[in-house]
ChimeraX commands (.cxc) that place a marker at each C-alpha (Angstrom):
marker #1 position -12.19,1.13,-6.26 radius 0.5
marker #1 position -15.66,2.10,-6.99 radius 0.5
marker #1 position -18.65,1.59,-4.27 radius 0.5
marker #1 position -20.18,-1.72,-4.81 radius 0.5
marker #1 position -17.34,-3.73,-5.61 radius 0.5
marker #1 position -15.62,-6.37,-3.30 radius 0.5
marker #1 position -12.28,-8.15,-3.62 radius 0.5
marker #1 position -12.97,-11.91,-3.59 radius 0.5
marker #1 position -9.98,-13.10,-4.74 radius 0.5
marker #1 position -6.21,-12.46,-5.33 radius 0.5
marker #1 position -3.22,-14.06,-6.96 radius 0.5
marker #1 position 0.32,-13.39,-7.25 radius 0.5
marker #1 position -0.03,-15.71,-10.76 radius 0.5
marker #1 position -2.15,-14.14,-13.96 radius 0.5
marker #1 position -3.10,-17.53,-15.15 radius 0.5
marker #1 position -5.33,-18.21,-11.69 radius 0.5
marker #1 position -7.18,-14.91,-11.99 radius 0.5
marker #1 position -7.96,-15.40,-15.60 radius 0.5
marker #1 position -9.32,-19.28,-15.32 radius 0.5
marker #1 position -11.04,-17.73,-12.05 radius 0.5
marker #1 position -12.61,-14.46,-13.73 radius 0.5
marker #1 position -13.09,-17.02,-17.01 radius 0.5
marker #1 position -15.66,-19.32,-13.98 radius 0.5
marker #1 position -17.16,-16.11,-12.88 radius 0.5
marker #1 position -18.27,-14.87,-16.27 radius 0.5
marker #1 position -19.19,-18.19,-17.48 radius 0.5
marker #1 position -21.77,-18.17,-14.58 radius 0.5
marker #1 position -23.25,-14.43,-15.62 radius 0.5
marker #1 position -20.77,-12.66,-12.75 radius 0.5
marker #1 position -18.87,-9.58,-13.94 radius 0.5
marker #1 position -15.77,-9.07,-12.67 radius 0.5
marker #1 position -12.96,-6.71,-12.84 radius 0.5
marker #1 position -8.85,-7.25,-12.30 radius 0.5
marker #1 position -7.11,-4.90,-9.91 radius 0.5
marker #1 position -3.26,-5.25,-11.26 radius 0.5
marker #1 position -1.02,-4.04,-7.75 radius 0.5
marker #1 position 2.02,-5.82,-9.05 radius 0.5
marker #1 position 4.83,-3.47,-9.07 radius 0.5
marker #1 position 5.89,-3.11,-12.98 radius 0.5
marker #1 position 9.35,-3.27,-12.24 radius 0.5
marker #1 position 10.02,-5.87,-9.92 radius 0.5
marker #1 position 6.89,-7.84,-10.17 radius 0.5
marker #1 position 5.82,-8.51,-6.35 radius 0.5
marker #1 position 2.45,-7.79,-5.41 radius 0.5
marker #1 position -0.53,-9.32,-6.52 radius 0.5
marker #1 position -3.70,-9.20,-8.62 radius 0.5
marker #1 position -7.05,-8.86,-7.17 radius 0.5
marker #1 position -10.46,-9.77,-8.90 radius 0.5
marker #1 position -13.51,-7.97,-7.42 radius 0.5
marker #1 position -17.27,-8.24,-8.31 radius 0.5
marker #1 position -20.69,-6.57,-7.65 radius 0.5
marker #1 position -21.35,-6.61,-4.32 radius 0.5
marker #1 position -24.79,-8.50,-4.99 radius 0.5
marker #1 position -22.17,-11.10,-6.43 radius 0.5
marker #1 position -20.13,-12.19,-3.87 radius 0.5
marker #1 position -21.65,-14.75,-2.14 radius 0.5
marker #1 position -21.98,-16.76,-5.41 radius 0.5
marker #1 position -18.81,-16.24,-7.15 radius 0.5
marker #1 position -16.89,-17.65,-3.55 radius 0.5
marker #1 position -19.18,-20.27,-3.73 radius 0.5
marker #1 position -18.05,-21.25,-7.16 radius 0.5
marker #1 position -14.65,-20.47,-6.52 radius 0.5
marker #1 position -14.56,-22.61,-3.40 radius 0.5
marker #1 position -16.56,-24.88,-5.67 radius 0.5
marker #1 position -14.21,-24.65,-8.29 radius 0.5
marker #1 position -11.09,-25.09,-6.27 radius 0.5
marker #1 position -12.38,-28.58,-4.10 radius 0.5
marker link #1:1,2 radius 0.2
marker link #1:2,3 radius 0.2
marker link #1:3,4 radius 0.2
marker link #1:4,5 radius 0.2
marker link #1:5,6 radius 0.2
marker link #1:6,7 radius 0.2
marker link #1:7,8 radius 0.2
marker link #1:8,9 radius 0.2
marker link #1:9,10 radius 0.2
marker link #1:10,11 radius 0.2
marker link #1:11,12 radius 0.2
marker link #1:12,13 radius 0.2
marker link #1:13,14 radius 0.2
marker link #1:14,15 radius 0.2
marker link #1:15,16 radius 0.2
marker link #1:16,17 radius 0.2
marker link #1:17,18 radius 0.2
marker link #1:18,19 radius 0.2
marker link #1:19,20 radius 0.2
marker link #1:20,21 radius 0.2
marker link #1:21,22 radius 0.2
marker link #1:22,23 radius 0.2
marker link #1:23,24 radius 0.2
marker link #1:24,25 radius 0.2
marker link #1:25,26 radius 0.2
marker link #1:26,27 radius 0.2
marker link #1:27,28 radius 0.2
marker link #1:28,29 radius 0.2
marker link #1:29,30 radius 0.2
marker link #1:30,31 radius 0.2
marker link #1:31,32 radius 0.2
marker link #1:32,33 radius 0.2
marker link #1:33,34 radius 0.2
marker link #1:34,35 radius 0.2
marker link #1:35,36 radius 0.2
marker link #1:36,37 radius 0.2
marker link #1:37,38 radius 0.2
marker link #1:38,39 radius 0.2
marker link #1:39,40 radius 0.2
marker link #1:40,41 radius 0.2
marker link #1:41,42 radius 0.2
marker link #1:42,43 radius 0.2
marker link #1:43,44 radius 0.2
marker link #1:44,45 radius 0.2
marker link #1:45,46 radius 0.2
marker link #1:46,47 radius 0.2
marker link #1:47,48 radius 0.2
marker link #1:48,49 radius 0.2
marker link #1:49,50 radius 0.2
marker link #1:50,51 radius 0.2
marker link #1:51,52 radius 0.2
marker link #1:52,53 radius 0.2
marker link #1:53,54 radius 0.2
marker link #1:54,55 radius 0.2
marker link #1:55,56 radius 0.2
marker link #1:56,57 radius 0.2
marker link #1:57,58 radius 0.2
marker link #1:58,59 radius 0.2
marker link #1:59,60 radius 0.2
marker link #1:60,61 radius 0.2
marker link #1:61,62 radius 0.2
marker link #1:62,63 radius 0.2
marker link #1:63,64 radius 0.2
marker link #1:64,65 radius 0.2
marker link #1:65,66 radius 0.2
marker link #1:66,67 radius 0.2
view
């Protein structure tokens, strides 16, 4: 992963990352999908990172979000 970015988040399920990421960019936060499911057997999970400058305000919405 390139410097700056943080994992905040991470999912076995696609649908929670994209209503997640969907939050994030609704509130002016970019943020990126790192896919570490295996293709052929599907375990593993999805992580969403963002800016480091980001974090403490996309947790907050996500905590937010998820209360």
């Amino acid at each position: 992963m390139e410097k700056g970015w943080v994992s905040i988040y991470s999912s076995t399920e696609l649908h929670q990352i994209d209503m997640i990421k969907g939050l994030l960019f609704d509130n002016d936060i970019n943020a990126v999908e790192i896919n570490k499911k295996d293709s052929s057997y599907l375990f593993g999970e999805v992580e969403l990172c963002v800016r480091r400058e980001s974090v403490a305000t996309a947790i907050y919405l996500i905590e937010k979000a998820n209360s």
